[in-house]
N, C-alpha and C positions, 0 to 999 in steps of 0.2 A: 942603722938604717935598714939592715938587713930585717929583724925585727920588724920594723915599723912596715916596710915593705910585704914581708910574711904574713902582719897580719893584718892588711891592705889588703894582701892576696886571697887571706883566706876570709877575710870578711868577706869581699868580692863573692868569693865561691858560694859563700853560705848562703848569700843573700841570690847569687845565680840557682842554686840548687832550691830556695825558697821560692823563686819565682817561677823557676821549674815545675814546682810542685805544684806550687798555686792553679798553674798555667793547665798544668796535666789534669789538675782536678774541675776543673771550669770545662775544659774541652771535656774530659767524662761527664760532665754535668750539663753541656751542650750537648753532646752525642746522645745522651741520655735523653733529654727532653726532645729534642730532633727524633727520634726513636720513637719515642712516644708520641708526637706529634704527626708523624709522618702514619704510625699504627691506627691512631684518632682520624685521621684522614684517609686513612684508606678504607677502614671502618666506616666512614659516612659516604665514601664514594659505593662502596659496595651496596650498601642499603640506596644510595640515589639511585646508581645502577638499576637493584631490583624493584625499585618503584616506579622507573619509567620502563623497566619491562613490562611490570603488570599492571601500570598504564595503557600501554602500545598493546599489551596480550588483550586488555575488557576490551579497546577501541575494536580490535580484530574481531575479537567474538560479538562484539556487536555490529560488525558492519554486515559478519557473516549470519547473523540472527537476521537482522532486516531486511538482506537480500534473501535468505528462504525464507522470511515469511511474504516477503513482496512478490516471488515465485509462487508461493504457494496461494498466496491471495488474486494472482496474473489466473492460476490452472484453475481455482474455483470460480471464477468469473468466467472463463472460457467454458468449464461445464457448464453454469448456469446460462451462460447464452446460448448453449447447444439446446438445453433443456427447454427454451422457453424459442428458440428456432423451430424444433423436432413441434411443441405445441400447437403452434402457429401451424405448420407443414400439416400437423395430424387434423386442425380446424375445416383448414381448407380441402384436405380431400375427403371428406365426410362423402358418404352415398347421398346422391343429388336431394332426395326426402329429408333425410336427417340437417342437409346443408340448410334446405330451405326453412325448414323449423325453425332453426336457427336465428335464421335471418326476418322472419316473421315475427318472433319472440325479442329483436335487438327495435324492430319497428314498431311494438308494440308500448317497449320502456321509452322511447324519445316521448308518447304522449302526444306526438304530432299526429294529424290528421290528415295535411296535405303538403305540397314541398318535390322538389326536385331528387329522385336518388341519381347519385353520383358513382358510379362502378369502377373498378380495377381496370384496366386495359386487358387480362388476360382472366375477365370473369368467363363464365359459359354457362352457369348452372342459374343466373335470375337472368327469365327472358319477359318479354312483354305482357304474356298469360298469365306467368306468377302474378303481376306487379297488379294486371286487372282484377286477377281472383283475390289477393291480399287488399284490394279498393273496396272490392262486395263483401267482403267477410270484413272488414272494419271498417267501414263506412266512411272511406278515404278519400282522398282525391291526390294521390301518388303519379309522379311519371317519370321516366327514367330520363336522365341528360344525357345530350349528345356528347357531352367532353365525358374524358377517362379520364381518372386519376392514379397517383402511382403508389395504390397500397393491392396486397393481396389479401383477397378475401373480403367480407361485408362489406359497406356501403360507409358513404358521407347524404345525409339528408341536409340538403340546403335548401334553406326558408329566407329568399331573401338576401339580407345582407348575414345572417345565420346561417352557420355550420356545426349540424351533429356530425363528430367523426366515430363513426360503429364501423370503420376497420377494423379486424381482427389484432390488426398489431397494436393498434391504439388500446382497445382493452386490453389485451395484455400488458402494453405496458403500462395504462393505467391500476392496475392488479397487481403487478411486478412488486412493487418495493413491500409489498401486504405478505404477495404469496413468496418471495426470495427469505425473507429470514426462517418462512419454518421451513420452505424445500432445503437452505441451508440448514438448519437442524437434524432433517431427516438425512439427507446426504452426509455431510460434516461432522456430527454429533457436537455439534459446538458447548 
């Protein structure tokens, strides 16, 4: 019995030392792939990482691209309204001669004959003489209205239920979008 007991016992063992070993080999072969897996995974995390960094980095530099150029499109616009203010400014303080030329040459393109002119509130330089001697020299029949209007510089000639606006700002900004891309050229070097 001792025998049979002994080798009970040691079958026992062999077969505990076998599943020992088994057991040890599996967990190395789990640690092993765990290892691996975990390494695989941090490898893809580190690459996801750097991908939504250089995601988040182009968003940056792009928000920061569109904000100077939206600055930079804000200041050249502001130059150009200065440019085309400063115009304006330079139109209407012409020496009274030169101003009336002007305005002689803005009543000559409407092609009208006769008609109401319409003035600024703070004209001075078309008085009633001009407007008689511009009637005899084109063979008009021009007369100034008693309303003002709120432009600086030249006139509105109204005919009626017709309105020419020959403000100066009106042709400028009729002109504006012609003459802004090459003053932008010259300025900007676009």
């Amino acid at each position: 019995m001792e025998k049979i007991s002994k080798k009970i016992l040691d079958d026992a063992q062999k077969e505990r030392d076998e599943i020992i070993k088994s057991t040890e080999q599996e967990v190395t072969q789990i640690k092993k792939q765990t290892s691996e897996e975990l390494n695989k995974l941090e490898k893809e995390t580190e690459e996801f990482v750097k991908e939504a960094l250089l995601r988040e980095r182009r968003r940056l530099v792009g928000m920061v691209k569109l904000s100077t150029r939206n600055e930079l499109l804000q200041a050249k616009r502001e130059i150009m309204d200065r440019i085309f203010s400063e115009a304006l400014d330079t139109l209407i303080s012409k020496e009274r001669g030169e101003y009336l030329d002007r305005i002689k040459k803005l009543l000559k393109e409407t092609g009208v004959k006769d008609g109401e002119i319409v003035l600024g509130k703070e004209e001075s330089k078309i008085d009633q003489k001009f407007i008689e001697d511009m009637n005899k020299e084109l063979g008009a029949n021009f007369s100034v209205s008693d309303e003002k209007a709120q432009i600086k510089g030249g006139f509105i000639l109204r005919r009626g239920r017709i309105e020419i606006d020959s403000s100066f700002s009106a042709i400028l900004q009729s002109k504006r979008e012609r003459i802004e891309l090459e003053l932008a050229k010259l300025l900007f070097q676009i």
